[in-house]
N, C-alpha and C positions, 0 to 999 in steps of 0.2 A: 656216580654216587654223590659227588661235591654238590651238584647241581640238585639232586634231590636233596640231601639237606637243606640248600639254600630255600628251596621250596617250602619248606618244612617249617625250618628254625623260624622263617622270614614271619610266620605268625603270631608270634609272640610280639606282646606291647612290652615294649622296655619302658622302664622308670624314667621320669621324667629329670633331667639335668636342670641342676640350680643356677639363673639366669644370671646376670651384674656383667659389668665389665669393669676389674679392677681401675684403678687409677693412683695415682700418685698420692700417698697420705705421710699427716708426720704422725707415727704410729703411738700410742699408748704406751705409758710403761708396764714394762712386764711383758707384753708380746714379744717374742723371739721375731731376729731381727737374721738375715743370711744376706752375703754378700757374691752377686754371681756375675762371671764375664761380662753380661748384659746391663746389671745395675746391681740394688738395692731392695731384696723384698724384704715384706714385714706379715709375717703366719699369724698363727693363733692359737691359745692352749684349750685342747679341749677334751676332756678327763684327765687321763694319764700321758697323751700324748702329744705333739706337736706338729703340727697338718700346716703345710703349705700351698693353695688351691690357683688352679688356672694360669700354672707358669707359661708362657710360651716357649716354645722350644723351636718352631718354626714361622715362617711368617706365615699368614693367611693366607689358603693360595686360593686367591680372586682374581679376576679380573686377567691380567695379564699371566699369573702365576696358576691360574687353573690349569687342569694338565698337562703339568710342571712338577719336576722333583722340588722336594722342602724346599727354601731357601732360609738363612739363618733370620732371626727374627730383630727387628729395630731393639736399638739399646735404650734405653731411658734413663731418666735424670731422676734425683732424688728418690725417694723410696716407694716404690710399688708395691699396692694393698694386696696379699694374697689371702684371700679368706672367702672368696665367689669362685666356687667351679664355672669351669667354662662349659658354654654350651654344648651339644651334642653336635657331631658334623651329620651334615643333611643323611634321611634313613630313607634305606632303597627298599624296605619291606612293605607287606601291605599299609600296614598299622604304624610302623615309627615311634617315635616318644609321643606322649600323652598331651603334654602344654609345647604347641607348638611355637610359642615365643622361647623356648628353651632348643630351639638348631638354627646355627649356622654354619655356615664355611669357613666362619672365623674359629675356627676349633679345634686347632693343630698345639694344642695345651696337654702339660699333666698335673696330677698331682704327688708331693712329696708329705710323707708321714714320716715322723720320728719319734724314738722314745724322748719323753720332757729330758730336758737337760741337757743334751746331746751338743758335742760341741766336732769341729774342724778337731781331726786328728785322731779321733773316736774308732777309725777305722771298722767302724759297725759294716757286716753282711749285706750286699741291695734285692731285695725282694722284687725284679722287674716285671709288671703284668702285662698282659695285653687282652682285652676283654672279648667272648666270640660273638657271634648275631650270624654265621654264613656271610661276613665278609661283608651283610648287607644292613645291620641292623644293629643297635645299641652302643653305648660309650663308656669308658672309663670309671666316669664320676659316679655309677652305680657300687663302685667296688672300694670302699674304704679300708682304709689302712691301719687304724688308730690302734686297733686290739693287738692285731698283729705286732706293730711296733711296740707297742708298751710290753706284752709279754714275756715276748722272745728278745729283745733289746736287737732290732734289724729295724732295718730302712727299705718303705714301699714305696713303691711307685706306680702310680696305675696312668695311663696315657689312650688318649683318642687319638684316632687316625683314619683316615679318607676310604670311607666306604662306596658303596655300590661301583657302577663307574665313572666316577669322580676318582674312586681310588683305583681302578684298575682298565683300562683302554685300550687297547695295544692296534690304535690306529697307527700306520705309517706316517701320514703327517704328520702325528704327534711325536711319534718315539724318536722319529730323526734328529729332533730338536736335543735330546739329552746323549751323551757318550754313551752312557751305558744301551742305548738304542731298549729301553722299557715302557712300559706304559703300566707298569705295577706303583702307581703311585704311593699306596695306604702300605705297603712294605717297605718302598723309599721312608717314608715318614715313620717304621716305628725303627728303623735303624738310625736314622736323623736323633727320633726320640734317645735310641741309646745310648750313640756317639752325645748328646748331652747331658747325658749321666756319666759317662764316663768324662768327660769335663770340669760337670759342677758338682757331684756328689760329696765329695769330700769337704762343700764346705757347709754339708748336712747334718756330718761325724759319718759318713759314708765311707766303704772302700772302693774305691775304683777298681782295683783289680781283682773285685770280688764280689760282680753281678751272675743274678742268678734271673734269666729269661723264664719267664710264667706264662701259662695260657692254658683255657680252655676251650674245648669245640673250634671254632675257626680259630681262634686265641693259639692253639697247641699247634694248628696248620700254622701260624704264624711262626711258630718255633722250630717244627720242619724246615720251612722257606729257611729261618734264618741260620738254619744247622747247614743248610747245602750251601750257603752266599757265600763268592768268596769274598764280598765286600764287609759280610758281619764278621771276618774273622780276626781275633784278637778282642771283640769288645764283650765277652761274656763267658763264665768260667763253668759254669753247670745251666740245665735244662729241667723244665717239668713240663708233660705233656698230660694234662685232665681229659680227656673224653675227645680224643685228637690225633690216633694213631695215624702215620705218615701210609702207613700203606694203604686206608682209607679215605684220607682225603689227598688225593693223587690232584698235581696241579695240572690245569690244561696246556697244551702246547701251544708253541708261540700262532703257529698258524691256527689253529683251534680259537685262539683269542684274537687273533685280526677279521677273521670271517663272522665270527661273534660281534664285535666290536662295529664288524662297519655296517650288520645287521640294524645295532642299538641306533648309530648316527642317521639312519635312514629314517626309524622309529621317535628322534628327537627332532625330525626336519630338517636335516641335514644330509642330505643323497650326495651334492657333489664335490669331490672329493676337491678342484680346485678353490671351492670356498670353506671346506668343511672345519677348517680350524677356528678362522673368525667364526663359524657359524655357532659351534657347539662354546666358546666363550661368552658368545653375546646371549647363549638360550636362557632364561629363566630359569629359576633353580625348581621351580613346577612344572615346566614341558622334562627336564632332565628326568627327573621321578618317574614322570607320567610315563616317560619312555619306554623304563626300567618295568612295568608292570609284568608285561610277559616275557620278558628279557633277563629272568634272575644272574649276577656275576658269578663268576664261579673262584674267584681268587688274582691272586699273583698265577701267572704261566709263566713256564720254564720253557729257554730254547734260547736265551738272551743274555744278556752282558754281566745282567743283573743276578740272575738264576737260572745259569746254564745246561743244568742235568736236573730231573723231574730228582724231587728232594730224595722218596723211596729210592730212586735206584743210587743216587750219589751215597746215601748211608750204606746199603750195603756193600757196593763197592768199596768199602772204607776211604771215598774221598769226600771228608766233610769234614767240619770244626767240630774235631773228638772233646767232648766235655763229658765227667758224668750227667746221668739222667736218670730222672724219677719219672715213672709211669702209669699210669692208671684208665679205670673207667667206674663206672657206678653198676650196681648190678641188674638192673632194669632198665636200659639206656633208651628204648626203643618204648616204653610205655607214652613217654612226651607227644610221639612224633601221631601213633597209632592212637593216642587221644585227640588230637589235635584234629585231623583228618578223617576217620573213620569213628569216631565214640560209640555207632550203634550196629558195631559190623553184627553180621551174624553166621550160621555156621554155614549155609550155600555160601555167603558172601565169601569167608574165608578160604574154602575147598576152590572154588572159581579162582580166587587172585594165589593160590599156589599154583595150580593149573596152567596157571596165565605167564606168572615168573618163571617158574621153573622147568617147564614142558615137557620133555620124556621122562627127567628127574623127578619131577611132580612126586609119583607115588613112593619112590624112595623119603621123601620129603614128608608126606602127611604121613608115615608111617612112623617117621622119627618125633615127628611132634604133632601126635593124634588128639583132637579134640578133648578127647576122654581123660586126657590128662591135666586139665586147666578148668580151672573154674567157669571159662567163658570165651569165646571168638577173640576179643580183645586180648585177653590174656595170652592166647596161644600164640596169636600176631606179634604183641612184642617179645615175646620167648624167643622165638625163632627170629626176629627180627635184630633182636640184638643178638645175638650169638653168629648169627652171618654176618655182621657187620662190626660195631665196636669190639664187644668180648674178644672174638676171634683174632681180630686184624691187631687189638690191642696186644697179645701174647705172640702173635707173629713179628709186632716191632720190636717189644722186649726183649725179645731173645735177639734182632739185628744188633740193636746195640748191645744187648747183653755179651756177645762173643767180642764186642772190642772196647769197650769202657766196662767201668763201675754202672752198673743199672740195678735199681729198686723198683720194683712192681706195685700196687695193690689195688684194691676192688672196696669200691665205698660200699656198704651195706647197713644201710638202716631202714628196716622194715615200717620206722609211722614217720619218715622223716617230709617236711614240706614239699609244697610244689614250688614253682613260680606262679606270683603274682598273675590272674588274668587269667593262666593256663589251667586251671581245676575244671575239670568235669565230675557236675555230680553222678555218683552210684560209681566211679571207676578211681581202683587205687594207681595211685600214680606215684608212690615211693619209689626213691631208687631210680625214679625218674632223671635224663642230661639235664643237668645242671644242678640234681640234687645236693653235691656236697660242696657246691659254692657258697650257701649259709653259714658252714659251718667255718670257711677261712678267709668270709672276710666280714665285713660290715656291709653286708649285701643287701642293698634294698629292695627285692626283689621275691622275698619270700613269701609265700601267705598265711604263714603263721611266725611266735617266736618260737623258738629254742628253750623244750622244756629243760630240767636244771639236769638231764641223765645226759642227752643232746651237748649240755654247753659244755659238760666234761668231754664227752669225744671230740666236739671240736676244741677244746682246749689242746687235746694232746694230738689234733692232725695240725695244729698250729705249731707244735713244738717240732714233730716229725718233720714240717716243710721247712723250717728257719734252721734248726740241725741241719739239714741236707746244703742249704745256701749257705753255710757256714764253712763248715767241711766237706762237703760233698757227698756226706755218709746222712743217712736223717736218723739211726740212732741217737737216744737221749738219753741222760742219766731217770732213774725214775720211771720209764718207760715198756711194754715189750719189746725186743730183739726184734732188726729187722733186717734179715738175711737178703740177700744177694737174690736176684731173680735167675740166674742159676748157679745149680744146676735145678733142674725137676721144675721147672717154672713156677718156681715160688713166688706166690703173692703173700701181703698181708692184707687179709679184709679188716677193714675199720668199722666197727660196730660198736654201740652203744652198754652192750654187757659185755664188751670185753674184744679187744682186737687178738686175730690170733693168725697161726700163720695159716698156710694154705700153700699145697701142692697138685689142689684136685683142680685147679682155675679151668686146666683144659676138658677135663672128662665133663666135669658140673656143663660146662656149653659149649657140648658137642662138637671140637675144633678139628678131633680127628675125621670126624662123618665131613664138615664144610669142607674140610682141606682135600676130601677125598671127590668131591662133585665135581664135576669138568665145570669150567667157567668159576670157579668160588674160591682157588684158593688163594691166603691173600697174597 
């Protein structure tokens, strides 16, 4: 399934990342000035907030450091301009970012938002992101922070990290080289990322001991990975997983990603295995791409130093860094994927690809979700398509973590809410669409419309819902509706624009009992 998302998501054009490369400046007065292990940066006030862009956190892995775990990044003198995101690291998708002066390998940056005024000792909540694409696609710098911070008074963070395989290899030659015997590079780097939060945050007005790890879509696999690491444990206190259930996106095995991997080296012009390490440093970062076309990554794999037990099974087995967690999906999750790919399915078309999926089960299948019930082939496809996949798997993790942490559920639903950028198809609704309710928590550049003013109140209050939760661990607020416990009765709360309320039907509404009961389906 990883593999077909990556497929999938990999079409989408992400936003393009704002170019510069910081340098040493004597800063203006009135810019907030931060003092970090590494040096002296100097942010910038912009509304209510204060944004720090394009910190390094790692050094560039170039050249010799190409796959390579992070290594810490050169320290500098006098004070370093932060107010230029950093580029995109290079994109394994069709499409990629849009201005292609905006990717390089020099990428391994985040950025820091804080409420204006914020000083060291502030002990503010950290908001930790990690942005999704399928592992192959998109960067950080789409995901602002400023609103967030100013609202809620928390501290974000949004971080790039080494995508396609660049970030993930699991050549032999390669992995021998590091202890951990991995080739999950873009996982090395966003724990690298963390362990530098837990570092420098506090002299953000950060708490260190009270990071809260974020992500969507591959982002939430990120969070899987790092709930099983036992190298992530101790640097992050709670979880949020958006449209990213662990028992859906299942990592490949270690041997699964060497046969993978020495497929890609063959596809990069590198077949033998006594030169293949110079070979794949010295390739151009365009035969690398090129490689990748039919070759989609599929993640970090487990079976290794790094991430020894495939993440689902480590949670349930309760050996994994117990944190609370928040949970969710959107509620048309599969309309994205079923636009993207098929936009003019029709109804042979439809009845053939159950047929095709699902084969003796088939009729059980088109009976459960008959044409006659949907306005259209498209529509039926992503009904059924999300409900086997996210809905389902989503209420299957919940309740994993639900029987040994604090876990919160809920189901984004806003029936006119945007799409993404580039992703519209005319004549087909696409609300409620993956990545729908990422407009609404952050400063998302990625949507195709704004946020009418009914819209900014809901995201006002899934903003307060997320910062409560990294706060305390609870995402109750004063002012707010009650947000119960995801069990018993698999309580969700749907967020909706007239009114969030709770919900105990999540399972009946997409059919979890029927998928759980299909041989081969349940998650």
């Amino acid at each position: 399934m990883t593999l077909v998302l990556a497929a999938l998501i990999g079409q989408l054009l992400s936003a393009s990342a704002a170019t510069g490369s910081p340098t040493s400046a004597s800063p203006s007065p009135g810019r907030p000035l931060v003092s970090l292990g590494d040096g002296r940066i100097a942010g910038r006030v912009h509304d209510r907030a204060e944004e720090f862009l394009g910190i390094p956190y790692a050094a560039a892995p170039v050249a010799n450091l190409r796959f390579r775990p992070p290594q810490p990044p050169a320290r500098w003198s006098g004070v370093r301009d932060a107010v230029h995101q950093a580029p995109a690291c290079p994109q394994f998708s069709p499409y990629g970012v849009r201005d292609p002066q905006a990717i390089s390998e020099d990428c391994l940056r985040l950025d820091v938002y804080r409420p204006r005024g914020s000083r060291p000792g502030d002990r503010l909540p950290v908001l930790f992101w990690m942005h999704g694409g399928a592992y192959s696609q998109g960067t950080g710098t789409q995901f602002g922070g400023r609103t967030m911070a100013d609202r809620t008074h928390t501290v974000v963070i949004s971080i790039n990290y080494r995508l396609g395989q660049l970030g993930n290899l699991a050549l032999p030659e390669l992995t021998r080289e590091n202890a951990l015997a991995t080739g999950s590079y873009g996982l090395l780097d966003q724990i690298a990322a963390l362990t530098w939060a837990r570092t420098n945050i506090a002299a953000f007005g950060g708490d260190r001991a009270n990071i809260t790890i974020a992500g969507q879509s591959a982002g939430a696999g990120s969070v899987c990975a790092m709930l099983a690491a036992p190298r992530a444990a101790g640097l992050f206190s709670r979880a949020v997983l958006q449209s990213g259930p662990c028992t859906l996106l299942r990592a490949p095995s270690s041997a699964q990603a060497v046969d993978a991997s020495r497929a890609y080296a063959t596809a990069a012009g590198c077949p033998d295995a006594a030169t293949r390490t110079e070979c794949l440093r010295d390739a151009s970062l365009t035969d690398l791409i090129a490689a990748a076309r039919a070759l989609p990554t599929s993640g970090p794999a487990y079976g290794d130093r790094l991430l020894p037990v495939q993440p689902s099974d480590a949670i349930a087995a309760g050996a994994w860094n117990k944190v609370p967690v928040l949970i969710g999906s959107t509620r048309a999750e599969s309309r994205l994927f079923v636009a993207l790919t098929q936009p003019h399915l029709t109804a042979e078309q439809y009845v053939e690809q159950i047929n095709e999926r699902y084969g003796k089960a088939a009729p059980q299948v088109l009976a459960r979700y008959p044409l006659s019930d949907h306005a259209s082939p498209y529509l039926a496809l992503s009904a059924l398509s999300t409900d086997a996949t996210f809905a389902c798997h989503t209420g299957a993790t919940a309740r994993v973590f639900a029987a040994q942490v604090p876990a919160y559920a809920y189901e984004f639903d806003d029936p006119n809410s945007p799409t993404l950028y580039g992703a519209q198809v005319p004549g087909l609704n696409m609300a409620n669409a993956h990545s729908a309710e990422l407009a609404y928590l952050h400063d998302f550049t990625m949507g195709d419309r704004p946020l009418t003013p009914v819209q900014m109140a809901l995201a006002d209050r899934m903003k307060r819902y997320w910062a409560a939760f990294a706060r305390t661990g609870n995402p109750n607020t004063p002012g707010q509706g009650h947000w119960p416990k995801a069990e018993p009765h698999d309580t969700v709360l749907a967020l909706n624009p007239a009114g969030d309320r709770i919900s105990t039907a999540f399972t009946e509404e997409h059919q979890c009992t029927f998928w759980s009961g299909l041989p081969g389906q349940a998650p």
